[in-house]
C-alpha positions as CSV (number, residue, x, y, z in Angstrom):
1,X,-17.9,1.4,7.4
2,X,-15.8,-1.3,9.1
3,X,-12.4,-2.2,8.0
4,X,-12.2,-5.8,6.8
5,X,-9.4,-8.0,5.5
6,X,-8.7,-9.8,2.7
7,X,-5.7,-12.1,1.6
8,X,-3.7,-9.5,-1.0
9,X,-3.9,-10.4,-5.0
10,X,-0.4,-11.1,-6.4
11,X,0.6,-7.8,-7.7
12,X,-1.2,-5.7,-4.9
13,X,1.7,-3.7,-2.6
14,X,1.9,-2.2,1.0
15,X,2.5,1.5,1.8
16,X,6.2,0.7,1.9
17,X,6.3,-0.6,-1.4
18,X,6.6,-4.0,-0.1
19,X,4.2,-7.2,-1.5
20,X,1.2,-7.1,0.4
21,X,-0.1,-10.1,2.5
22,X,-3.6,-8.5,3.1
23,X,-5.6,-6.0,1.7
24,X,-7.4,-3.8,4.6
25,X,-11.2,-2.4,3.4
26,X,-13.1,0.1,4.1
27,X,-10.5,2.8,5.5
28,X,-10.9,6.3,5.1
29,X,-8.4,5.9,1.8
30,X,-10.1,3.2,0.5
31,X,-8.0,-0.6,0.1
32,X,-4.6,-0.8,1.1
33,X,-2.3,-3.2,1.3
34,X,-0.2,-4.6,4.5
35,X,3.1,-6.6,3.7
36,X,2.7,-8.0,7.8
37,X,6.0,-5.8,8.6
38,X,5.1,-2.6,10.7
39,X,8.9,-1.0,9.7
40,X,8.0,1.3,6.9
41,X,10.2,-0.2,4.8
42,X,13.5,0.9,3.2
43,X,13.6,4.0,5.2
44,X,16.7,5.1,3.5
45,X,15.8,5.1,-0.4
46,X,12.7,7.2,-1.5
47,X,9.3,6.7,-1.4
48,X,8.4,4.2,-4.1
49,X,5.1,6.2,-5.2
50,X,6.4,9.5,-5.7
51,X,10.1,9.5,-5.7
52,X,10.3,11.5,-3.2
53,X,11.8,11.3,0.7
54,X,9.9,8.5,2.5
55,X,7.4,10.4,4.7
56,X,7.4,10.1,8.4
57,X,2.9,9.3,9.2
58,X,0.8,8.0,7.0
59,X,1.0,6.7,3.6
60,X,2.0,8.4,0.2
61,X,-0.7,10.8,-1.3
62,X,0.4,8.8,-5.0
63,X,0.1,5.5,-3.1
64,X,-2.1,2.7,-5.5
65,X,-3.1,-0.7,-4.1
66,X,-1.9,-2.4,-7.5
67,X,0.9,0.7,-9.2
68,X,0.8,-1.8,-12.7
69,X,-3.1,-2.0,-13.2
70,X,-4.6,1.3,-15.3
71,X,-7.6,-0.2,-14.1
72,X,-8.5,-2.8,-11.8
73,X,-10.1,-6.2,-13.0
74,X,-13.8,-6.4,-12.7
């Protein structure tokens, strides 16, 4: 499947826990967000999906494109 973009929902948040600006499709973990900033965010509080330290590759395991949304819209 190719990855595709597509401009981020209000509500929708990067792996750093940042407002996304795009969504990326079609990755092995399904949508996720990018907030445009390749920093990793807030590298010194904890990781905003678990609590937990930030962790050093990839994104959280608990990451959710939209954290506030028991389900998204259809």
């Amino acid at each position: 499947m190719a990855i595709r973009e597509r401009t981020a929902h209000p509500g929708e948040v990067c792996t750093c826990g940042r407002p996304a600006l795009v969504v990326l499709t079609g990755t092995k973990w399904g949508p996720i967000g990018w907030c445009g900033l390749s920093d990793g965010g807030d590298l010194k509080g904890p990781c905003p999906f678990c609590g937990g330290p930030r962790h050093d590759l990839g994104r959280c395991p608990h990451y959710e494109l939209r954290p506030d949304w028991a389900q998204p819209p259809k």
